[in-house]
C-alpha positions in Angstrom: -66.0 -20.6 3.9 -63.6 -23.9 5.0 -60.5 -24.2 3.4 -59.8 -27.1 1.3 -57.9 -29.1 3.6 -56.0 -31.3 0.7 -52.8 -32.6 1.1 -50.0 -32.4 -1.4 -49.7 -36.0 -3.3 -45.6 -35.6 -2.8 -45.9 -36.1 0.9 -48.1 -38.9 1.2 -45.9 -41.6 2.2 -44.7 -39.0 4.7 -48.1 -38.6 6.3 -48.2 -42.4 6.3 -45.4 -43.0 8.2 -46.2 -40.5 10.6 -49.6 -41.9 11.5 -47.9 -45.2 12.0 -45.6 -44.0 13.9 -48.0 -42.0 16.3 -50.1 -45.3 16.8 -46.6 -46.9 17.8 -45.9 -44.4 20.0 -49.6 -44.4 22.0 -50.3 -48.2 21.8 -46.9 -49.8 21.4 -47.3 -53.4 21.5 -46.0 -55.2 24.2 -42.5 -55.6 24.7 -41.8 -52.2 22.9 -38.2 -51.4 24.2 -38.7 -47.2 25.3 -35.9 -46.8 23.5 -37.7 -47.5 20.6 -40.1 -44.6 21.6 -37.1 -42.3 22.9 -35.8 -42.7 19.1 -38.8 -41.4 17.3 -39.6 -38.5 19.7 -37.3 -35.5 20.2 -36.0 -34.0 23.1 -38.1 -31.3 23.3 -41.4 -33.4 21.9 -44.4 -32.3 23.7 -48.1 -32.7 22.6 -51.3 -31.7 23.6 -54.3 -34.2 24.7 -57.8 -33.7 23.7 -58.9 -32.2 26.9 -56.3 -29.5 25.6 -53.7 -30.1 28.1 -50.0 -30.2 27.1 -48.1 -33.2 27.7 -43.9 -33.4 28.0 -42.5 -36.0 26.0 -41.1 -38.0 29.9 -45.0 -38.2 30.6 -45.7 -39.6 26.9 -43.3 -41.8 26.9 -44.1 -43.9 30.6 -48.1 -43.6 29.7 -47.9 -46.4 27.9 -46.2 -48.7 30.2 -48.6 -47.1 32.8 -51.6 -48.1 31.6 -50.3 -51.7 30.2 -49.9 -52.0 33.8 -53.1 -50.4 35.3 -54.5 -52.8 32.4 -52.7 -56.1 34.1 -54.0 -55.0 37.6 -57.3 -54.8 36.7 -57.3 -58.5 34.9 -55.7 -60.0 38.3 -58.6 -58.7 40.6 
């Protein structure tokens, strides 16, 4: 049998805010300082992809930038 995978009411705002803030961090918009990004992540943030791999926080936070500018390449050719 599944669990029931309900969340408590009380924390909704919380869950909110921290789907927001995961969408900031994987697609900021352009002009994002990484500050910004360096602020929401701690120093020992690390997350795992969904091929399963495990990602430090250095690597997450230059991906984006990396592929805004794999992303500007491509539009030049």
């Amino acid at each position: 049998m599944e669990p029931a995978l309900v969340n408590d009411p009380g924390i909704s705002s919380i869950l909110e805010e921290l789907v927001r803030l995961e969408f900031d961090f994987h697609q900021p918009k352009s002009g994002t300082p990484l500050a910004s990004l360096e602020r929401i992540s701690a120093s020992d943030f690390w997350e795992v992809g969904a091929s399963g791999r495990r990602y430090s926080r250095d690597f997450a936070l230059e991906e984006p930038d990396n592929r805004r500018q794999h992303r500007a390449l491509k539009h030049e050719v």
